[in-house]
VOGU-3710 file (C-alpha; in Angstrom, 3 decimals, decimal comma):
1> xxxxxxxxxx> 97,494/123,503/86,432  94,768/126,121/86,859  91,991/124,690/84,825  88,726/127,001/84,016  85,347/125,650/82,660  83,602/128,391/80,605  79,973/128,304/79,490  78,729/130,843/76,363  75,515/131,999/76,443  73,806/129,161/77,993
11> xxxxxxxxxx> 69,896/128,648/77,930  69,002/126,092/80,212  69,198/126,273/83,935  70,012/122,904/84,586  72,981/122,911/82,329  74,590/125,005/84,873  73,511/122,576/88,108  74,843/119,754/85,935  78,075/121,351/84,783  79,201/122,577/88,661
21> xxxxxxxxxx> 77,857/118,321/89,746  80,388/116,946/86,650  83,124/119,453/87,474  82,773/118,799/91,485  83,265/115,086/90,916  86,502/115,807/89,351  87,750/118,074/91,658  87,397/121,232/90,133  85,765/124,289/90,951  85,869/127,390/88,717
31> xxxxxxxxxx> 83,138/128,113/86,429  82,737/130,825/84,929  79,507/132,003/82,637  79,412/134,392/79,623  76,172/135,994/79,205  74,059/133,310/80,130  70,042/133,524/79,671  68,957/134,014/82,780  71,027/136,239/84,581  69,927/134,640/87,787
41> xxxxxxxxxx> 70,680/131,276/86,797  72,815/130,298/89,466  70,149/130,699/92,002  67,114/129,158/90,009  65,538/126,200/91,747  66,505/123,567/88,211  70,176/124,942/88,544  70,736/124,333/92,676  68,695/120,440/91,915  70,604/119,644/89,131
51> xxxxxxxxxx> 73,840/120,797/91,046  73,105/117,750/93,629  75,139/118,930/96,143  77,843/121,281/94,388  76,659/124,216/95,720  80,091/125,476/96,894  80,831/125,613/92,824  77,863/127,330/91,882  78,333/129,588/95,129  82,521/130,658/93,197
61> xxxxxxxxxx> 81,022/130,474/89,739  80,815/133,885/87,916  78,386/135,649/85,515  80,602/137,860/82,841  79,048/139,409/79,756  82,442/138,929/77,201  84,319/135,768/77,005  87,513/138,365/77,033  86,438/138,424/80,980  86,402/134,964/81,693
71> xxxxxxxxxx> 89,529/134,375/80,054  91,699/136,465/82,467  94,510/134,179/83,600  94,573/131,542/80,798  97,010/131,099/78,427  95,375/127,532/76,627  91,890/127,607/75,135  90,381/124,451/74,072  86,983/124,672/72,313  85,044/121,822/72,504
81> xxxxxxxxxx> 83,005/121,768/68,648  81,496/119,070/67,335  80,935/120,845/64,075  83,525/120,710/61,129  85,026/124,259/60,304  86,556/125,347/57,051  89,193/127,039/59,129  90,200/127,001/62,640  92,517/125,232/65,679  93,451/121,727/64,979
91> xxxxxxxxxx> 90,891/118,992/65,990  92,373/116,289/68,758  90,502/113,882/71,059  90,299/115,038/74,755  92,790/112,169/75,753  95,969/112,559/73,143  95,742/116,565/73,759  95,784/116,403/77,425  99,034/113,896/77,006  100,535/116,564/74,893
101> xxxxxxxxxx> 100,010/119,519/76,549  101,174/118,102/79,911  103,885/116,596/78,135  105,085/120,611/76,919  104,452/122,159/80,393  106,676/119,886/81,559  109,511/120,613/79,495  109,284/123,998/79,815  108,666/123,862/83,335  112,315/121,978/83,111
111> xxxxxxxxxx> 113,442/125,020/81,207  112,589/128,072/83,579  114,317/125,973/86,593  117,246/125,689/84,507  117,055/129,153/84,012  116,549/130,113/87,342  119,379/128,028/88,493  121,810/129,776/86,208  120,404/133,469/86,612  122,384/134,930/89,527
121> xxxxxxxxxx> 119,419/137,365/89,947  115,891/134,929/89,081  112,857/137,385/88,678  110,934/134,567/90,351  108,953/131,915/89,239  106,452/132,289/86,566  102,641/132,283/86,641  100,528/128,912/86,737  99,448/128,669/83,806  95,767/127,893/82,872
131> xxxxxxxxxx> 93,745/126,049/80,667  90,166/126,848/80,248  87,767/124,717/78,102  84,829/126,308/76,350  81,367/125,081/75,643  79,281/127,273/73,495  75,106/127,381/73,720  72,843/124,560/73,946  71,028/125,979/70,951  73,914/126,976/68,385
141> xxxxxxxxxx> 77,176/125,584/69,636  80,136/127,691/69,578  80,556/130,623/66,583  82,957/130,445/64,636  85,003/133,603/66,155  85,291/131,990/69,832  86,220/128,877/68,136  89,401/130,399/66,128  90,819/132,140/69,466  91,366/128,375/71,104
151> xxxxxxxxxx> 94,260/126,143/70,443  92,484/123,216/69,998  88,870/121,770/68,905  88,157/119,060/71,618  86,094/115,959/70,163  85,154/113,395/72,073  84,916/110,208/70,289  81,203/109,181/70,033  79,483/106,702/67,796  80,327/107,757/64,156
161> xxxxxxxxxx> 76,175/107,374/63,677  74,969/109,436/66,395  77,443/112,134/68,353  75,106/113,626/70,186  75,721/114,581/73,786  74,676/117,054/76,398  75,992/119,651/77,777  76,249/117,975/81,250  77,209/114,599/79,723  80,274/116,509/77,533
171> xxxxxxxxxx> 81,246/118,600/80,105  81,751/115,412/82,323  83,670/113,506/80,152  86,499/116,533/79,337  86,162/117,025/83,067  87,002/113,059/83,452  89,849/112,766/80,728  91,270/115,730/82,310  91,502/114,747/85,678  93,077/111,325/84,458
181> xxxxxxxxxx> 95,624/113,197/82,610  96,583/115,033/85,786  96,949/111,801/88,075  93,294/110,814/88,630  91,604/109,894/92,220  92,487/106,721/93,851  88,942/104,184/93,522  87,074/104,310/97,095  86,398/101,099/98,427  83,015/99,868/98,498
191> xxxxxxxxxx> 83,528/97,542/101,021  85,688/97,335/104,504  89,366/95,553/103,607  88,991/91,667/104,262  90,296/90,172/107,614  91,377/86,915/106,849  90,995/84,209/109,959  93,816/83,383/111,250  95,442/79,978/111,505  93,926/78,412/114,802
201> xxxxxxxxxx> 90,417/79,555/113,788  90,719/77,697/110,777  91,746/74,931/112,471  88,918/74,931/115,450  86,747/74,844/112,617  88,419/72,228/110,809  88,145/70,102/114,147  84,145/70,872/114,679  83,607/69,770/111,410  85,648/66,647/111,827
211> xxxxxxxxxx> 83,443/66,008/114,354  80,026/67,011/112,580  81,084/64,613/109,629  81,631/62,038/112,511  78,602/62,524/113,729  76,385/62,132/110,177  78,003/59,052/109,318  80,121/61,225/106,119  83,844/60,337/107,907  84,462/57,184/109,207
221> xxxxxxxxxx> 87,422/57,885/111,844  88,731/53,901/111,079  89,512/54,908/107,332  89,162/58,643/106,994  91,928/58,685/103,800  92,334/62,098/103,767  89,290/63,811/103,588  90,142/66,440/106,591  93,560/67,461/104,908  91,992/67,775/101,476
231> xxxxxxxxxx> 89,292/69,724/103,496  91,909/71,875/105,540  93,294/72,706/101,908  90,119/73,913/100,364  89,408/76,361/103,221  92,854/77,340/103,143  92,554/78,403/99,186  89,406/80,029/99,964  91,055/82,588/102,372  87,996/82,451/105,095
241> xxxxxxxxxx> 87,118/85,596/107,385  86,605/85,209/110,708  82,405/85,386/110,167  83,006/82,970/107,374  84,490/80,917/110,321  81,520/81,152/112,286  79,133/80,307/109,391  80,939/76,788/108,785  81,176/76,404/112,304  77,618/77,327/113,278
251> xxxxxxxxxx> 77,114/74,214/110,293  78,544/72,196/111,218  76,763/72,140/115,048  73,649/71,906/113,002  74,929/68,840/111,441  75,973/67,346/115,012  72,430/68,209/116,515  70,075/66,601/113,649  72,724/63,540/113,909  72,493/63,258/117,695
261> xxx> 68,027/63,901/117,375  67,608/61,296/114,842  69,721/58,840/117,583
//
């Protein structure tokens, strides 16, 4: 779905940097700015460091001077107010509206291909739609009249004793809860995938410590019970990588060469 951030009349620089960083993250990419205080804001020096690297946002993002221009395209508005109105869209946290709305595109996305598989002449499929979500200034909010034109009044749930985000901050989360409700990014490993050592690696090992415990006087090869098959069962549980191998292994020589020094 075609998804739109828009920022009203915003003051500070680095609001913009820090939007185009929080909507790059997620994956989107249009930003568009209504009458924002400087009107060279998306080349200030606080806007392109605060970006961090989403230039290629800030480079698409557009300056209009009515919020009737940046809403060309959209057909759902969600305002994002913090502040009770007497009268206005319905108020909904980010993550149970997202779950609706995809839930109604869906069916009516089910609904035009029925259509279209019954007309005997289709007029062709119908326009993406959009959804754009609308962050009013730093200094006042939203007003009240760009507020009634949305569908819904986004609130994020905060700590009932203190709400208070910024712009970056709020405009990351929606971003976030958003992205989740379309499918989300698979997590990035942090770390190479684990090799586990093999069978006859583990059981070299097993034999050079057999060997080192020999050698310190710890086994006693007349009545060694089973401490080497309780042994070759802990390492097994443990799931050793080949380095881990050479760690035990590289032990267990130093074991055999203090034995054999002391001799």
């Amino acid at each position: 779905m075609r998804t739109r951030f828009i920022l009203i009349q915003t003051s500070h620089a680095g609001n913009v940097g820090a939007a185009a960083r929080a909507m790059k993250t997620m994956g989107f990419d249009d930003l568009v700015l209504v009458a924002p205080r400087w009107p060279n804001v998306l080349r200030r020096e606080e806007t392109i460091q605060r970006a961090s690297g989403a230039l290629d946002v800030l480079e698409n993002a557009r300056i209009v001077a009515t919020l009737d221009e940046a809403l060309d395209g959209i057909s759902h508005l969600c305002a994002t107010a913090m502040t009770p109105r007497d009268f206005g869209p319905p108020t909904a946290s980010p993550r149970a509206h997202f779950e609706m709305l995809l839930n109604r595109e869906l069916s009516a996305m089910d609904g035009q291909a029925l259509e279209v598989e019954n007309a005997s002449k289709p007029d062709g499929a119908a326009a993406e739609p959009g959804v754009a979500f609308l962050f009013g200034s730093e200094r006042f909010g939203m007003a009240n009249e760009d507020v009634y034109r949305c569908h819904v009044a986004l609130s994020i749930p905060t700590n009932p004793g203190f709400g208070s985000l910024n712009l970056g901050a709020a405009i990351q989360v929606i971003a976030y809860e958003w992205r989740q409700a379309l499918g989300g990014f698979a997590v990035q490993e942090a770390t190479p995938a684990r090799v586990q050592a093999d069978a006859a690696q583990v059981a070299g090992m097993l034999a050079h410590w057999e060997q080192a415990l020999t050698g310190i006087g710890f086994l006693d090869p007349a009545a060694p019970k089973k401490l080497m098959p309780r042994l070759n069962q802990l390492f097994n549980r443990a799931q050793l990588s080949p380095e881990e191998i050479h760690i035990l292994r590289g032990v267990a020589k130093a074991m055999l060469e203090t034995a054999q020094a002391k001799r």
